[in-house]
C-alpha positions in Angstrom: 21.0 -11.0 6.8 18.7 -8.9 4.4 20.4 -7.7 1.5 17.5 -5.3 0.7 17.7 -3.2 3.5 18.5 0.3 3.4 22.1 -0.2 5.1 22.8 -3.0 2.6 21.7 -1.5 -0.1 22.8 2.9 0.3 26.4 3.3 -0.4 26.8 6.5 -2.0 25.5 10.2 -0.7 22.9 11.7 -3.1 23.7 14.8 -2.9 27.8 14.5 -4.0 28.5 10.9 -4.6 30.8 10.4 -2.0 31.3 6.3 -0.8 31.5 7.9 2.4 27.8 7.4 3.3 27.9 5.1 6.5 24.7 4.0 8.5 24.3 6.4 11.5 21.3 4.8 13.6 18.2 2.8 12.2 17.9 4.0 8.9 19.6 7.1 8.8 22.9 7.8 7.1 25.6 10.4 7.1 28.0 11.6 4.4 31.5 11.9 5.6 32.4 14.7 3.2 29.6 17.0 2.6 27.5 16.1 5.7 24.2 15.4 4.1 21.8 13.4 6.3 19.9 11.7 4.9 16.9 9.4 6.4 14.7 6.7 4.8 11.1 7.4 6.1 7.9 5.9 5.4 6.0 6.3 2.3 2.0 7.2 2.5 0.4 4.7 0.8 -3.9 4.8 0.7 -6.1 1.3 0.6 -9.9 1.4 -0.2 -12.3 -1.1 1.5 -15.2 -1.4 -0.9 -18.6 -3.6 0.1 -20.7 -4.4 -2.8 -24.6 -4.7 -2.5 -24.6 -8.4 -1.8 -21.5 -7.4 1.1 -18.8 -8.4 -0.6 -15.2 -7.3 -0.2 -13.9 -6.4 -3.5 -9.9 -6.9 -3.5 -8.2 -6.6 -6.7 -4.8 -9.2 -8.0 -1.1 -7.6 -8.3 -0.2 -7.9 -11.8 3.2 -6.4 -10.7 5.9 -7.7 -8.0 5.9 -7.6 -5.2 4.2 -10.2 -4.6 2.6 -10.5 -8.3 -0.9 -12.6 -8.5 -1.3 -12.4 -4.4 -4.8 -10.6 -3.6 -4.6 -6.6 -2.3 -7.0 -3.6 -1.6 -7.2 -1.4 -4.0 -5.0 2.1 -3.7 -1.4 2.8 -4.1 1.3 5.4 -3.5 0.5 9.2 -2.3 2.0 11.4 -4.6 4.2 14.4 -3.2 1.9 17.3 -3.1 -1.3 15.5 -2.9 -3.4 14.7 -0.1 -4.2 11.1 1.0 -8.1 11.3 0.5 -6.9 12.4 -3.2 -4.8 9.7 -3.9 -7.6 7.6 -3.0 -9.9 8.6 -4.8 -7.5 9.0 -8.2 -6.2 5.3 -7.6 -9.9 3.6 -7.0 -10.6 5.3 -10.7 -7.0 4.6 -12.1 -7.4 1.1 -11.1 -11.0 0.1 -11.1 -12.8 3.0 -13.3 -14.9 3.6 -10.1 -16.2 7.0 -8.6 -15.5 7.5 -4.9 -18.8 9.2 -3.5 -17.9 9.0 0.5 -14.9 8.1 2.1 -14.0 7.2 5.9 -10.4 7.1 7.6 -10.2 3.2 9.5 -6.8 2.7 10.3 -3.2 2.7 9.5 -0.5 -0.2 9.4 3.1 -0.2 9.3 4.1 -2.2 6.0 7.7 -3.3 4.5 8.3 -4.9 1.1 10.9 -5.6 -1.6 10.9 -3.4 -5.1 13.4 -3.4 -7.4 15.8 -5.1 -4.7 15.3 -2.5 -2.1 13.1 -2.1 1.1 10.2 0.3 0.5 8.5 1.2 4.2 5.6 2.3 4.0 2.3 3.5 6.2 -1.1 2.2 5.0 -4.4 4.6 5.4 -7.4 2.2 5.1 -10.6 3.8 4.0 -13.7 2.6 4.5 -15.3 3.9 0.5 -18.6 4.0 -0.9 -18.9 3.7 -4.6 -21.6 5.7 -6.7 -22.0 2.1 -8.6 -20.4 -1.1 -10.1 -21.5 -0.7 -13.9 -18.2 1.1 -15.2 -16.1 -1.4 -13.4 -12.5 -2.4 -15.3 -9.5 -3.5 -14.3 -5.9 -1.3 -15.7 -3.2 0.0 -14.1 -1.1 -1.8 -12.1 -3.7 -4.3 -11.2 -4.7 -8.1 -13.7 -8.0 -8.2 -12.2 -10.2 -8.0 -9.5 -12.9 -10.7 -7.5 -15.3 -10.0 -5.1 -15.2 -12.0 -2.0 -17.7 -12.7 1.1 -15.6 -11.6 4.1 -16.0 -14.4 6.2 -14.8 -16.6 3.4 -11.4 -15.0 2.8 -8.6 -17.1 2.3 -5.9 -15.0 3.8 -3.2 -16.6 3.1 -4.1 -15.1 -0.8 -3.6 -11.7 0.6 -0.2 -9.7 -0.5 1.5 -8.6 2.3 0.4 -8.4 6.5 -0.5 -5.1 6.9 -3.2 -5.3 4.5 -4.4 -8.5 5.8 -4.5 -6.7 9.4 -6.5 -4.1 7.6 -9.3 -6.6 6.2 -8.9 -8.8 9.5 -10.0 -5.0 11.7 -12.6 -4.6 9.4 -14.1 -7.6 9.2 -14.2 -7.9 13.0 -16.2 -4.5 12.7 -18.4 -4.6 10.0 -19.8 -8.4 10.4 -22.4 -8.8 12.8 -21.4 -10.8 15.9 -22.5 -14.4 15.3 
């Protein structure tokens, strides 16, 4: 049983408190006195795919749970308001000090993981991004570092969570030439 799921983990309505806040259908929920429905959705979260000049991935390490220390893509979190290709662009210079010049949509993933005790669901947008250059590159934020990696050496089992190793997986199947 997951204890971190939204129906384990909801018990009171938001909007008055009440403990009458049951599960309705897959992550929805109903308040029995006030009749607030209220629905867990998906989150937009934004991941960059940057190539260096020798082709190298660049995938920075979590300094934060979940999954702390595992290898990720750069990005994070939409912010309400803000549009996805903004996000990316703020996060890539939040996290890596790096100027987006040109940015291309790849794909999306489904993705589930465990903060602060709870499941966050969220939808990945994959960009493929390229970089006006390297030279200012740091590591801050939310991130302890960052490697650059040849694709085709990628130890996947390093990578944080599945949808972002289906992600690298897609682009690595289209970006290397066939062998």
């Amino acid at each position: 049983m997951d204890t971190t799921a939204p129906e384990r983990v909801v018990k009171f309505c938001p909007k008055c408190g009440s403990s009458d806040f049951p599960a309705q259908a897959e992550r929805s929920f109903k308040c029995g006195d006030c009749g607030f429905h209220f629905f867990i959705n998906a989150a937009a979260a934004v991941a960059a795919l940057i190539v260096n000049e020798k082709g190298e991935l660049l995938l920075t390490r979590r300094a934060l749970d979940p999954k702390k220390g595992l290898l990720d893509l750069p990005g994070g979190f939409v912010d309400p308001g803000e549009r996805a290709e903004e996000a990316l662009v703020r996060e890539i210079r939040e996290e890596l000090n790096l100027e987006v010049l040109e940015y291309q949509f790849l794909t999306s993933f489904p993705n589930a993981y465990v903060f602060s005790e709870f499941t966050v669901y969220t939808v990945d947008l994959a960009f493929v991004c390229q970089i006006k250059d390297f030279s200012g590159i740091t590591w801050q934020d939310d991130i302890s570092g960052y490697v650059f990696v040849r694709p085709e050496a990628l130890n996947y089992s390093d990578i944080c969570s599945d949808s972002i190793r289906r992600i690298i997986q897609l682009f690595v199947k289209n970006s290397l030439p066939d062998s």
